[in-house]
Steps between C-alpha positions, in 0.01 A plus 500: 500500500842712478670578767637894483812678561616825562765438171178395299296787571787733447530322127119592419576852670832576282356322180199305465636381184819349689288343748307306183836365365618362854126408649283442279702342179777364735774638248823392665842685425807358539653827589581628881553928493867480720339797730227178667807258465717759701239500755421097561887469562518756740170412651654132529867682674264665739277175582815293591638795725213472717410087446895532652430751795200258582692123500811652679404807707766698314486686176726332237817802380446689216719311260278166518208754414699609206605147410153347471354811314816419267428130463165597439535708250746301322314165516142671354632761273446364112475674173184579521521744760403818356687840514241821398696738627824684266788475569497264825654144485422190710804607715378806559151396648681249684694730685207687604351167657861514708452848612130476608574176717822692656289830590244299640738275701660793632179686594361234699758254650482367712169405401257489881220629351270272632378123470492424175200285468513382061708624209328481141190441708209389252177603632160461339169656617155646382459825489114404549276308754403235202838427398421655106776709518824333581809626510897359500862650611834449625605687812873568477579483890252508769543609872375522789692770700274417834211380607209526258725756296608401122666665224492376147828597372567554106778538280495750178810474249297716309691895406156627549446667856098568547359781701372468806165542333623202271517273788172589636361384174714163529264214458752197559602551835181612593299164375819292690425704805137380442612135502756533815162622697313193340807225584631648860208545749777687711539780265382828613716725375688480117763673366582517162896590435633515122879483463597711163864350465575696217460834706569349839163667605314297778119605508209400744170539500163388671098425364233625656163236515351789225833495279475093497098512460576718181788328360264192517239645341690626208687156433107332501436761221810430343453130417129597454636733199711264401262166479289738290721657244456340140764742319870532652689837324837539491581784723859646348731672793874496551448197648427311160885431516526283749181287389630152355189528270605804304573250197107401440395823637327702243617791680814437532627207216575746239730662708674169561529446179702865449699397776594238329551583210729756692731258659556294154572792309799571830665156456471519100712843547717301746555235220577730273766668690666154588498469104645834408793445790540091375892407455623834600722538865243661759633762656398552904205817420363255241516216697340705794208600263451193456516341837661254363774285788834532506667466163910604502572792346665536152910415573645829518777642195844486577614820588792601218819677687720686289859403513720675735824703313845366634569800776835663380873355643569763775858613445805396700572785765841677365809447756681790587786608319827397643752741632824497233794339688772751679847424369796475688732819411815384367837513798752815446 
């Protein structure tokens, strides 16, 4: 019997055919989209701030936050990590990460929020009385701000900022507030809180005992849907980009086949340019075309001075003339 997710209905929901490659055939891609890696690393900064506050009483500084999202990132990242989006480098997502951990430290130091009772919580629970519908999660931090009052706290890297009607609809913190009620006999009252880091927008809401019933209800018919379907269409939307089956899609290989016939045709026009420039000096706006490192510029020409004419011999300045000598006058 399977056990359920809010990620694997959201696959049938976004693309049944999807959902066949990664459920039902088990097709397994070595490829990680960098906006999900992103997110575990700074999901894994923000676990060991608060696995910190809780074995010391005191929140650890924002540079050991920094450091371990760092050290994260540099100890998981490999080549195939991949980028969708033009014109943005690992570097560039990186930084991001940075600047989502510092906002958030910054908006909530120094961190008394409340007990926190689990962080990547895994909770599993049936969504009926017979067990035939069984559902799994991870709750990213869990507390209990008093008595028999709990908030399931959860942390969006996503650019995407939902409506308020959006979160209404939102079926994954709803079926984890489901399972904090089932686990914690003390809970009476849940809040759900979603931290979007890349807006620094905090949002709350509640469930009413008719939002839950319904939200149950519709899952149940869901994975009834689902169990039942014998033909799984591709559904093409913008999202089709970021889908690491786009190669065996039949919606989508031919255009991975343009695109790559794209890219070759780029480095055979790079090639060719090396090849027209070969055993010539490069000059700095060709060698900054090219992006190629430093190479020294061409030696520059002697400069050729003219020779300077011998400046004239001023003349001597003339002495004065000399008065003619007085002669004595000869005696009588």
């Amino acid at each position: 019997m399977p056990v359920w997710s809010h990620s694997r209905l959201s696959s049938y929901e976004k693309c049944p055919l999807q959902y066949r490659y990664r459920y039902i055939d088990k097709i397994r891609k070595d490829t990680f989209g960098i906006e999900a890696f992103l997110g575990n690393r700074v999901h894994e900064a923000l676990e060991h701030l608060y696995r910190r506050k809780g074995e010391v009483r005191k929140a650890p500084r924002l540079p050991e936050i920094l450091a371990v999202y760092r050290s994260r990132w540099d100890a998981e990242y490999k080549d195939n990590v991949r980028i969708v989006r033009r014109g943005w480098a690992p570097a560039d997502y990186r930084e991001e990460g940075e600047k989502y951990l510092t906002g958030f430290y910054h908006r909530n130091a120094p961190f008394d929020d409340g007990e926190t009772v689990g962080l990547e919580v895994k909770v599993e629970f049936a969504l009926d009385a017979s067990g035939r519908y069984r559902v799994l999660g991870y709750i990213d931090r869990l507390v209990r701000r008093e008595a028999g009052l709990y908030e399931i706290h959860d942390y969006k890297t996503s650019a995407f900022r939902p409506s308020d009607e959006d979160l209404r609809r939102d079926r994954q913190l709803t079926f984890y507030q489901m399972a904090v009620r089932d686990q914690h006999a003390d809970a009476r009252d849940v809040r759900l809180v979603w931290h979007f880091l890349a807006q620094g927008d905090r949002r709350t809401a509640t469930r009413t005992e008719s939002e839950i019933e319904d939200h149950r209800r519709q899952a149940m018919r869901l994975v009834d849907r689902i169990e039942a379907a014998r033909d799984f269409p591709a559904r093409p939307s913008p999202l089709c980009r970021w889908c690491e089956y786009r190669d065996i899609c039949p919606a989508e290989k031919h255009k991975v086949a343009a695109e790559a016939v794209a890219a070759e045709r780029l480095l055979a026009a790079d090639r060719n340019r090396y090849l027209e420039i070969a055993g010539r000096p490069l000059t700095k706006a060709t060698q900054t075309s090219l992006g190629l490192p430093g190479v020294p510029d061409p030696p520059e020409r002697p400069v050729r001075r003219r020779a300077s004419k011998p400046s004239p011999a001023k003349p001597e300045p003339r002495r004065p003339a000399e008065a003619p000598a007085v002669l004595p006058l000869p005696e009588a």
